[in-house]
C-alpha positions, 0 to 999 in steps of 0.5 A: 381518571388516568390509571396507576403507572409502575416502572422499575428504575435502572437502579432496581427501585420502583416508581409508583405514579398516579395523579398527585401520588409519585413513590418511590420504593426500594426493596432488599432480600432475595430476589424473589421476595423483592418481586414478590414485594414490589407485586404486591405494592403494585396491586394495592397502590392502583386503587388507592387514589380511588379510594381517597377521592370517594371520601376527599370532602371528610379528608379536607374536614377539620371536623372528626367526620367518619371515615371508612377506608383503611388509609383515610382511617390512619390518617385520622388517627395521625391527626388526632393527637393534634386536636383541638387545634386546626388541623384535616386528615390531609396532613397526614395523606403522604405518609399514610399513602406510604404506609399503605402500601409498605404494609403489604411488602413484608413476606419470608426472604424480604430484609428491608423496605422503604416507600418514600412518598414525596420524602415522607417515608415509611419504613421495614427493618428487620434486625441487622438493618439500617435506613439512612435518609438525606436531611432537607435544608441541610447536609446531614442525613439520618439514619435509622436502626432496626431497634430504634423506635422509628419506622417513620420520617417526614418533612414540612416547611413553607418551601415544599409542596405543602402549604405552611401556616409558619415560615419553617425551610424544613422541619423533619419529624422521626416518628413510629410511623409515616403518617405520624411523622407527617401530621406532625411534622405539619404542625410543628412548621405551622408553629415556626412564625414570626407574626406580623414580621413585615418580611413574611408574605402571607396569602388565602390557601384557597387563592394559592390552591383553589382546592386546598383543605387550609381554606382561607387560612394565611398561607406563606408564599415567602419570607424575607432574609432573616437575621439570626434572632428573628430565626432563633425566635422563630424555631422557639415557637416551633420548639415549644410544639415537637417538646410537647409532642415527643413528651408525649410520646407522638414523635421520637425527634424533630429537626427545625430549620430556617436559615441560618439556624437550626434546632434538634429535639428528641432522637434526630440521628443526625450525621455529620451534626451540623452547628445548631443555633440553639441547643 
C-alpha cells in the first residue's frame, strides 16, 4: 500500500491524500498553532486507512458486528440511529475519517478548522467564527455559526461518488458532527425515489462496484428528465425520512435536491434561498 502524501496548496490549506482518501484542510489562528495543527493532522491521518482496512469486512457488514478502532467505533455510532433499516458503517466513512483527524487540531492560539472530505466536512468554530460552504446542485451556500448546533455538513445523492439507492441529485445534511451528517444524508437520498418509474436505470451495486458494501442492492446509474410532480413526488418520500430525523434529534437540517425542485427541512442556512417547490 502506497504511503499518505501531504502537500500544503498555494493558498495555505493542506491536502491530505491516501488510497481513496483525498482532504482538504484549512486552518486559522496564529500562525504557530496553525502549524502545529496541520503536524498534527498529518500524523494521525498516515495510519488511518491502515486502520479501516483491518477491519473493512465488519465496516461493509449491515450486522452490528464489533469493532475497535476509534474511527470505525464513530462510524457505527453514525449508523445506529438508523437501524433496523439497511444501512453499514460505510455510510458514515467520509465524514468519520473527517472528524478523525479534525479532532487533533484544536490547541491554544487555533480559532477555526475545517477537514473537508470529499465535501463531507467536519467543523472547529470557536466563538466569533463562522464557516460557509457551497451548496451542491445549487447556487446557495451555508453557512454556519459558532453557536449553531452544527459541527457537521455532508452530501449524498446518486451523482456523486457514492452509490444511491434513490434518485436524489444532492441531499445536503446539517448535523452535530460529520459522520452524522454522512450517515444520514446517505439515508435520506435512498428515500428520494420513484419506484418503477421507467425513466430510472437501476443496476446490482456489486456489478457497478465489485467491492461495494451495497451488495446486490438496485443501485441508480441514471435517471430520466423529470417533470415537476414526479420530482415533487419523489423529495416527499425523501422529506418524510430527514422530519423523522431532525424530531429526533440525529440532524439539524436537510436540503433535498433533484431538478427542478428543491425541499428545506430544519436549520438549512441557505443563502441566497433558492425558489423551493415545496415548502
Amino acid at each position: 500500500m502506497m504511503a499518505a502524501e501531504a502537500r500544503r496548496l498555494p493558498d495555505g490549506r493542506l491536502h491530505l491524500h491516501h488510497g481513496p482518501m483525498d482532504l482538504i484542510l484549512g486552518a486559522d489562528g496564529t500562525s504557530e498553532a496553525v502549524e502545529a495543527a496541520f503536524t498534527a493532522a498529518t500524523a494521525r491521518f498516515a495510519p488511518l486507512l491502515e486502520e479501516l482496512v483491518a477491519e473493512l469486512p465488519a465496516l461493509r457488514s449491515a450486522a452490528s458486528l464489533p469493532l475497535h478502532g476509534a474511527t470505525a467505533r464513530r462510524m457505527a455510532q453514525a449508523v445506529a440511529p438508523h437501524r433496523p433499516g439497511f444501512i453499514t458503517p460505510m455510510a458514515a466513512v467520509a465524514g468519520a475519517v473527517a472528524e478523525t483527524v479534525l479532532d487533533v487540531m484544536p490547541r491554544p492560539g487555533l480559532t477555526r478548522a475545517h477537514v473537508n472530505n470529499g465535501g463531507d466536512i467536519a467543523l472547529y468554530l470557536t466563538p466569533g467564527t463562522r464557516y460557509s460552504a457551497a451548496i451542491a446542485g445549487s447556487e446557495a451556500r451555508v453557512t454556519i455559526q459558532h453557536a449553531d448546533p452544527v459541527r457537521g455538513i455532508a452530501t449524498s445523492g446518486w451523482r456523486g461518488r457514492s452509490q444511491s439507492l434513490g434518485i436524489a441529485d444532492a441531499v445536503t445534511v446539517l448535523a452535530a458532527s460529520a459522520a452524522a451528517a454522512d450517515a444520514a444524508a446517505t439515508m435520506i437520498a435512498n428515500a428520494v425515489d420513484l419506484p418503477g418509474h421507467p425513466g430510472i436505470t437501476r443496476l446490482p451495486a456489486r456489478q457497478v462496484k465489485h467491492d461495494s458494501d451495497l451488495g446486490d442492492l438496485p443501485v441508480t446509474i441514471g435517471v430520466a428528465p423529470l417533470t415537476r410532480d414526479e420530482a415533487e413526488t419523489a423529495l416527499a418520500r425523501g422529506a418524510v425520512v430527514a422530519r423523522r430525523l431532525i424530531n429526533s434529534e440525529v440532524i439539524a437540517g436537510a436540503a433535498l435536491f433533484l431538478h427542478p425542485c428543491l425541499q428545506t427541512l430544519g436549520q438549512p442556512l441557505l443563502a441566497p434561498m433558492p425558489e423551493p417547490c415545496l415548502g
